[in-house]
N, CA, C and O atoms as a GROMACS GRO file, in nm:
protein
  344
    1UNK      N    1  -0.562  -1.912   2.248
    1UNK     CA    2  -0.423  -1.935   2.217
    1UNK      C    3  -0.380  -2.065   2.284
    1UNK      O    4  -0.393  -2.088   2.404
    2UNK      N    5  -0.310  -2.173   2.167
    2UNK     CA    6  -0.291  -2.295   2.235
    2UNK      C    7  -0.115  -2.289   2.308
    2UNK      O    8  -0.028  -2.213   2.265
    3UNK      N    9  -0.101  -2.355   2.386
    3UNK     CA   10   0.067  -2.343   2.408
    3UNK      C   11   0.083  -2.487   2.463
    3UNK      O   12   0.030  -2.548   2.556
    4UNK      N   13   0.202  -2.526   2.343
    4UNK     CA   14   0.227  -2.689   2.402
    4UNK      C   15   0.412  -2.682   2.387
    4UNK      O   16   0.472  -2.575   2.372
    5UNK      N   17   0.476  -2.803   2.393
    5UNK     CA   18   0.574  -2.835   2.416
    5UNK      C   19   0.592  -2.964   2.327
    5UNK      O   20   0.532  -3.072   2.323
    6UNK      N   21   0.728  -2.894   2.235
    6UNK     CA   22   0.780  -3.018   2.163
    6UNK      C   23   0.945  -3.040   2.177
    6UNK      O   24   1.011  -2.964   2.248
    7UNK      N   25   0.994  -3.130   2.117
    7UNK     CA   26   1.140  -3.167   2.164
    7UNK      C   27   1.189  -3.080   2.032
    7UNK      O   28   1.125  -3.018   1.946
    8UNK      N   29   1.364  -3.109   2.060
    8UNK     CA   30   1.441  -2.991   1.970
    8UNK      C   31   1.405  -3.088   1.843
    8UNK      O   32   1.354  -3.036   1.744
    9UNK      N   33   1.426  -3.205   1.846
    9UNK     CA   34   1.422  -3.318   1.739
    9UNK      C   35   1.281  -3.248   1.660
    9UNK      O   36   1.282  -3.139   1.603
   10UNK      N   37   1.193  -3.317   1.671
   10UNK     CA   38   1.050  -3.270   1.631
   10UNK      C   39   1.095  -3.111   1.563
   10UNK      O   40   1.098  -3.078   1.444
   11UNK      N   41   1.127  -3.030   1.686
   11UNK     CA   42   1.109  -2.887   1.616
   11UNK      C   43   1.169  -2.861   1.465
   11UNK      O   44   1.128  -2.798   1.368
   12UNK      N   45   1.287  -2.942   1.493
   12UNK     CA   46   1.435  -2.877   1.355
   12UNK      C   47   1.371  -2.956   1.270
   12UNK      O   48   1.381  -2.912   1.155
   13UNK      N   49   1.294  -3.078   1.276
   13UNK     CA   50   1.217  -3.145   1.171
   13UNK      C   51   1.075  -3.078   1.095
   13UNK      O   52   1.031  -3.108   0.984
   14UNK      N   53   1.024  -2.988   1.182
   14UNK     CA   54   0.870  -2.956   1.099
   14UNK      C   55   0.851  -2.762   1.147
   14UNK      O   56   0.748  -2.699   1.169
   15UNK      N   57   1.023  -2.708   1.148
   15UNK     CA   58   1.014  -2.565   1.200
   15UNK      C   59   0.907  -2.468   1.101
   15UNK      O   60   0.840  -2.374   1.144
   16UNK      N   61   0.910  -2.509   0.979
   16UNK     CA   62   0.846  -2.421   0.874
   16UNK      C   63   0.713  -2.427   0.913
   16UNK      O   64   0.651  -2.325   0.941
   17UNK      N   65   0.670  -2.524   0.917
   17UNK     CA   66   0.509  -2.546   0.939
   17UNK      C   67   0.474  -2.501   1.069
   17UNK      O   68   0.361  -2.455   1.085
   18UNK      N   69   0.563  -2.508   1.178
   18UNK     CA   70   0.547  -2.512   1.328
   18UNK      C   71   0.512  -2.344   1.323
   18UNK      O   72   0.418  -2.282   1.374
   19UNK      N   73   0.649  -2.289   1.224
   19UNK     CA   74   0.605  -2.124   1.259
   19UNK      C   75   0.484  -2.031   1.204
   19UNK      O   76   0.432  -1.926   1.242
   20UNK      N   77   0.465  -2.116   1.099
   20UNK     CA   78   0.308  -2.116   1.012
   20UNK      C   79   0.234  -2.090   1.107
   20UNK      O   80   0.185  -1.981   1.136
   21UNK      N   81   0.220  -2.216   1.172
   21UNK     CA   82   0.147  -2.225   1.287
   21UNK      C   83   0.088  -2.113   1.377
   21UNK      O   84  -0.030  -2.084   1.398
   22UNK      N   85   0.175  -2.072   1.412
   22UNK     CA   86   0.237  -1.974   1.524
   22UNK      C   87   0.170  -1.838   1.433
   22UNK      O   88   0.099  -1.752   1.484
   23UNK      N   89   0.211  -1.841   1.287
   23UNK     CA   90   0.215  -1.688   1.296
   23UNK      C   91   0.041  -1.676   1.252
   23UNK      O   92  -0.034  -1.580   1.272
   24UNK      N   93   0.011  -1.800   1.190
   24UNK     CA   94  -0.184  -1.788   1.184
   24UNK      C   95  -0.254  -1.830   1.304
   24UNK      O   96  -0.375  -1.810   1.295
   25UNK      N   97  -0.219  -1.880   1.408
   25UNK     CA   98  -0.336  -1.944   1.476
   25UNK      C   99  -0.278  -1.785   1.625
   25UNK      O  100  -0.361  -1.721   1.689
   26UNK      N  101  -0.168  -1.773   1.633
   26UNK     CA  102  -0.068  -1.712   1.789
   26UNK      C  103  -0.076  -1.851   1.909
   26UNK      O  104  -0.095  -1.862   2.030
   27UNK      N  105  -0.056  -1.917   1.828
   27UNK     CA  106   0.033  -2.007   1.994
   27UNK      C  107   0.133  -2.004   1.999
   27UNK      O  108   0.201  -1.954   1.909
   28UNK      N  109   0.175  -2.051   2.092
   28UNK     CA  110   0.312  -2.039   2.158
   28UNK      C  111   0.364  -2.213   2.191
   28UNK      O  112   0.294  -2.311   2.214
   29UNK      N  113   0.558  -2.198   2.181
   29UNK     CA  114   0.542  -2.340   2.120
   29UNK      C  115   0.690  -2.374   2.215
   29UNK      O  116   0.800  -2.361   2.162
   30UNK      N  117   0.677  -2.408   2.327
   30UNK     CA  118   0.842  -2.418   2.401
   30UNK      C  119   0.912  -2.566   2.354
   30UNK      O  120   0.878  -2.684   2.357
   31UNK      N  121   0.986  -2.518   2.327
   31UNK     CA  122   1.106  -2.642   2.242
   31UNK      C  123   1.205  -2.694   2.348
   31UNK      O  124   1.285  -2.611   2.391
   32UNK      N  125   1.208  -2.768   2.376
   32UNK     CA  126   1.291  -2.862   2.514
   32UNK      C  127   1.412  -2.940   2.456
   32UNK      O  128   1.416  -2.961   2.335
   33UNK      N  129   1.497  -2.976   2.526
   33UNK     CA  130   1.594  -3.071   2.491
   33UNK      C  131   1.649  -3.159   2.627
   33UNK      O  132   1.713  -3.138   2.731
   34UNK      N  133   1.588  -3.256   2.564
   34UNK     CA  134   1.594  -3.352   2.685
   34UNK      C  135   1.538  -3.349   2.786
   34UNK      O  136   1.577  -3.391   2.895
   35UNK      N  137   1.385  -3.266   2.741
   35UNK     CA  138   1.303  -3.276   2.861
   35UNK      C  139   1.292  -3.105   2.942
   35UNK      O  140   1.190  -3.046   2.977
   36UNK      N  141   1.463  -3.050   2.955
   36UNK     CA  142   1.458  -2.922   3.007
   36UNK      C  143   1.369  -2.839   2.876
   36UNK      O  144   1.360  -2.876   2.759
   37UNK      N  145   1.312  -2.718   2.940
   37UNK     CA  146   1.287  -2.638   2.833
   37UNK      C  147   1.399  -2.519   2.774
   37UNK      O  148   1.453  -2.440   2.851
   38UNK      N  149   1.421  -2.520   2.640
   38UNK     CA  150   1.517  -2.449   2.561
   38UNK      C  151   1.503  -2.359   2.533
   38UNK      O  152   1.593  -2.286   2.575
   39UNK      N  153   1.384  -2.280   2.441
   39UNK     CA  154   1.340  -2.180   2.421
   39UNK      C  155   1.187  -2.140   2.367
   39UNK      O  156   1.141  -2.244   2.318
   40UNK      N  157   1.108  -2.054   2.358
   40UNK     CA  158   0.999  -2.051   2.377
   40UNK      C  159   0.978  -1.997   2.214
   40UNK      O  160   1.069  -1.946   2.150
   41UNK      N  161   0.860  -2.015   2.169
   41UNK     CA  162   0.856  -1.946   2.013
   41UNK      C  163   0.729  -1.908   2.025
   41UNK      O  164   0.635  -1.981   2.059
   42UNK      N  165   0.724  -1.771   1.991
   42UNK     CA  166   0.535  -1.706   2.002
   42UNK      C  167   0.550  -1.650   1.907
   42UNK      O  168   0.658  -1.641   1.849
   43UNK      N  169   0.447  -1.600   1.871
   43UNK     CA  170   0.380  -1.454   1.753
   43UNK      C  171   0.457  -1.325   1.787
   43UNK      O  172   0.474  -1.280   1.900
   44UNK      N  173   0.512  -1.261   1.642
   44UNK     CA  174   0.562  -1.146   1.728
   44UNK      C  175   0.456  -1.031   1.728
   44UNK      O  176   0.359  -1.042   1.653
   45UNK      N  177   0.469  -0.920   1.811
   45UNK     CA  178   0.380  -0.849   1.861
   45UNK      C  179   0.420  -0.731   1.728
   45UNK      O  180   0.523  -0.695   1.671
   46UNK      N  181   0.231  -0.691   1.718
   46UNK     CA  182   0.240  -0.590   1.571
   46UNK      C  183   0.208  -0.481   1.659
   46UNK      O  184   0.138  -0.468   1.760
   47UNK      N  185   0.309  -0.378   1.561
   47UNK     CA  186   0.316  -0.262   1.606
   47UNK      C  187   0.185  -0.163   1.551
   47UNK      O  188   0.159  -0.134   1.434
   48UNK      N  189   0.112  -0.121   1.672
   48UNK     CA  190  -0.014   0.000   1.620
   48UNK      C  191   0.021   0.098   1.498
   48UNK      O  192   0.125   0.163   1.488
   49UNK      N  193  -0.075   0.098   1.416
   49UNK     CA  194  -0.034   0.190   1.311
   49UNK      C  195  -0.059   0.336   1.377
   49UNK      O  196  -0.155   0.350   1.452
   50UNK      N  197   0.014   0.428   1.351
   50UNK     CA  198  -0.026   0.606   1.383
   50UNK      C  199  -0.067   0.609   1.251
   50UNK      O  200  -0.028   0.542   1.155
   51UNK      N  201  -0.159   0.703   1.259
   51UNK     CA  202  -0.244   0.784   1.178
   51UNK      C  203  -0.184   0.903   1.103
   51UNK      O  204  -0.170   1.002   1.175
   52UNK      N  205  -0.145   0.917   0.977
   52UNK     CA  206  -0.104   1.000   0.906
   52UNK      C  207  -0.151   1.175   0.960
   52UNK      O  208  -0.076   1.270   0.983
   53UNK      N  209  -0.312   1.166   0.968
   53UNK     CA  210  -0.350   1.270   0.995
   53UNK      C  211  -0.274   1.374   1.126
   53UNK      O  212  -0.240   1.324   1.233
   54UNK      N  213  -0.259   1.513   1.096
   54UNK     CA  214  -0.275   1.574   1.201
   54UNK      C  215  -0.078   1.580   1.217
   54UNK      O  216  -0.030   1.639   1.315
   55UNK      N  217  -0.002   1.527   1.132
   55UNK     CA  218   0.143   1.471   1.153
   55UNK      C  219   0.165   1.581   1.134
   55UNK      O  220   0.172   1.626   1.248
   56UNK      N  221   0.191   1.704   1.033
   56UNK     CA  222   0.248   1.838   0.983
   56UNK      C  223   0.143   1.951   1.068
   56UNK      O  224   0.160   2.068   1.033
   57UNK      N  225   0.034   1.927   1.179
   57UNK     CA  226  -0.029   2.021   1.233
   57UNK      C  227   0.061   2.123   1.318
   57UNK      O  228   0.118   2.062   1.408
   58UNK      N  229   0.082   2.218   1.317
   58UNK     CA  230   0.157   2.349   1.386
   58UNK      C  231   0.331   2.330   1.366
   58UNK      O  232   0.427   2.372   1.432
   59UNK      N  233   0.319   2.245   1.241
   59UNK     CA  234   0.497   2.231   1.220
   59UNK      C  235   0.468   2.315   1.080
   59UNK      O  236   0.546   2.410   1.077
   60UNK      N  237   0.407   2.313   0.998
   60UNK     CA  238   0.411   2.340   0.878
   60UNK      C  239   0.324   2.500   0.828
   60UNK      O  240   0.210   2.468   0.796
   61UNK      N  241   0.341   2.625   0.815
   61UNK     CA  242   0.216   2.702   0.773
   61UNK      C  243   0.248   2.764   0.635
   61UNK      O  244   0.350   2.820   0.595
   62UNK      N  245   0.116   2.735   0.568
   62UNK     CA  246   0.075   2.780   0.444
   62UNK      C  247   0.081   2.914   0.397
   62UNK      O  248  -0.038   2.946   0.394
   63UNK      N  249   0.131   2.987   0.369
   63UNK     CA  250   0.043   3.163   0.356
   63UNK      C  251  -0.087   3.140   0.200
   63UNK      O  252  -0.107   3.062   0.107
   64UNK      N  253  -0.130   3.233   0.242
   64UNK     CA  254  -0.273   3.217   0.178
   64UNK      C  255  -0.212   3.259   0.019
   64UNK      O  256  -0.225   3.187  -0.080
   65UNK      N  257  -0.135   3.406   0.020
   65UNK     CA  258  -0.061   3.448  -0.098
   65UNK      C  259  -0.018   3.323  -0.177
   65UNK      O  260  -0.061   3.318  -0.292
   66UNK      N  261   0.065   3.216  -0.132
   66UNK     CA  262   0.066   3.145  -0.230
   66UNK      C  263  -0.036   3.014  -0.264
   66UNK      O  264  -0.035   2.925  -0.349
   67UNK      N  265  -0.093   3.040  -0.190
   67UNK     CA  266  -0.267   2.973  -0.275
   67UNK      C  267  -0.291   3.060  -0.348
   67UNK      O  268  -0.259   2.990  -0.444
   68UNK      N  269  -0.310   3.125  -0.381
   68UNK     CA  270  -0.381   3.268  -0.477
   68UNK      C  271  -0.298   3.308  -0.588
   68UNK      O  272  -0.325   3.384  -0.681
   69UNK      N  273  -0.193   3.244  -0.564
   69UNK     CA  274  -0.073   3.312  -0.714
   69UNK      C  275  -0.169   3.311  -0.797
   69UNK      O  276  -0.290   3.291  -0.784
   70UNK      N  277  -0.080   3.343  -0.914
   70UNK     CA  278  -0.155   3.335  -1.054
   70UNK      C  279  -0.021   3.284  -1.149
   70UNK      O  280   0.080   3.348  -1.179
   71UNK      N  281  -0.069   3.110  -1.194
   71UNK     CA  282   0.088   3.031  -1.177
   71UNK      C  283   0.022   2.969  -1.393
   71UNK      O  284   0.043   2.866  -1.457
   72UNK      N  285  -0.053   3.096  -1.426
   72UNK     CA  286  -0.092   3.096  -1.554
   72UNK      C  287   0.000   3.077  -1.675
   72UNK      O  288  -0.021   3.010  -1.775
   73UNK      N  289   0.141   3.175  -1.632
   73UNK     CA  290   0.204   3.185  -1.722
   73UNK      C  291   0.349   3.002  -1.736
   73UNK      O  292   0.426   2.938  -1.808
   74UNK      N  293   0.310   3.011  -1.653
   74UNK     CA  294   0.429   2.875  -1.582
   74UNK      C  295   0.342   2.773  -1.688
   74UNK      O  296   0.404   2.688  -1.752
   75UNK      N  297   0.223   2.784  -1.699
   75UNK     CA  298   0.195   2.698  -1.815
   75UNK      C  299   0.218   2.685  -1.962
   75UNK      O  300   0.259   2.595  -2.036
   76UNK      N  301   0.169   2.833  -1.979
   76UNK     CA  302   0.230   2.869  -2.131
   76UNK      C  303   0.404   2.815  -2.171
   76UNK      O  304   0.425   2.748  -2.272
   77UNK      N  305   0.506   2.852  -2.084
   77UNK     CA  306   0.642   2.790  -2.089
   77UNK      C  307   0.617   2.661  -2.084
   77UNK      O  308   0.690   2.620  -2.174
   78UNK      N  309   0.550   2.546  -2.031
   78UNK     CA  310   0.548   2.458  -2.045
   78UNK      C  311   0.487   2.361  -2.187
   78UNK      O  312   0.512   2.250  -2.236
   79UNK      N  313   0.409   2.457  -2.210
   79UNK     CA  314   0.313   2.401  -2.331
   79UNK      C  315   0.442   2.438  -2.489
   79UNK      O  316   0.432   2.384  -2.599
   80UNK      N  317   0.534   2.526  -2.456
   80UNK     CA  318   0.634   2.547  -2.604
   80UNK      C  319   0.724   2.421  -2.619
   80UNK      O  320   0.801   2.359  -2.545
   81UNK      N  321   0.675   2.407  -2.770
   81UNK     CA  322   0.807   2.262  -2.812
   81UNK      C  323   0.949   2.340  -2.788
   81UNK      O  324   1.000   2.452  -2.795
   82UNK      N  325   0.983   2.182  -2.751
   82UNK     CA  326   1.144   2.141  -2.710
   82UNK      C  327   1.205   2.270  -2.845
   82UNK      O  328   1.146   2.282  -2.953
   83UNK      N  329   1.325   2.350  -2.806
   83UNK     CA  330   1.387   2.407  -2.950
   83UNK      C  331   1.352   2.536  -2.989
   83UNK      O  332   1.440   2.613  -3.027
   84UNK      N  333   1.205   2.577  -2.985
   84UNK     CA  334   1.126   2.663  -3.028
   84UNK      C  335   1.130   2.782  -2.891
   84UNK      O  336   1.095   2.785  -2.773
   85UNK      N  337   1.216   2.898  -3.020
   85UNK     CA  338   1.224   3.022  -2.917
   85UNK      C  339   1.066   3.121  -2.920
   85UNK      O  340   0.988   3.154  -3.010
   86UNK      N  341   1.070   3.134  -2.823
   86UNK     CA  342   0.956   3.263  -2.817
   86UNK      C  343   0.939   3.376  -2.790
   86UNK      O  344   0.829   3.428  -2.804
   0.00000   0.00000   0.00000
């Protein structure tokens, strides 16, 4: 990671590319005015992904009964045209 120092001039002139910079290479880039330093510009920090898995473990329970229905007929109603009594 490189870290240098440019003036405010320079910065407000080439900010697009400067943050390019920054967000492909992670240097860090302190912007001065008149020599004091002004403010500092780095990469921002990525947040760890959590893992989907394991998220609904002992919050959520299944009963087995409704794995096992028998959800046969819920099809037949679905399969009758729009209109058509049965």
């Amino acid at each position: 990671m490189k870290h240098r120092a440019i003036n405010v001039t320079e910065f407000k002139a080439k900010c697009l590319a400067l943050l390019d910079e920054v967000g492909k290479r992670g240097d860090t880039i302190t912007i001065t005015k008149r020599g004091q330093p002004l403010a500092t510009v780095g990469p921002a920090r990525q947040r760890a992904r959590k893992s989907p898995e394991g998220t609904w473990a002992g919050r959520v329970v299944v009963k087995q009964d409704a794995l096992d229905a028998d959800t046969s007929g819920l099809w037949e109603v679905a399969r009758q045209r729009p209109g058509a009594r049965g």
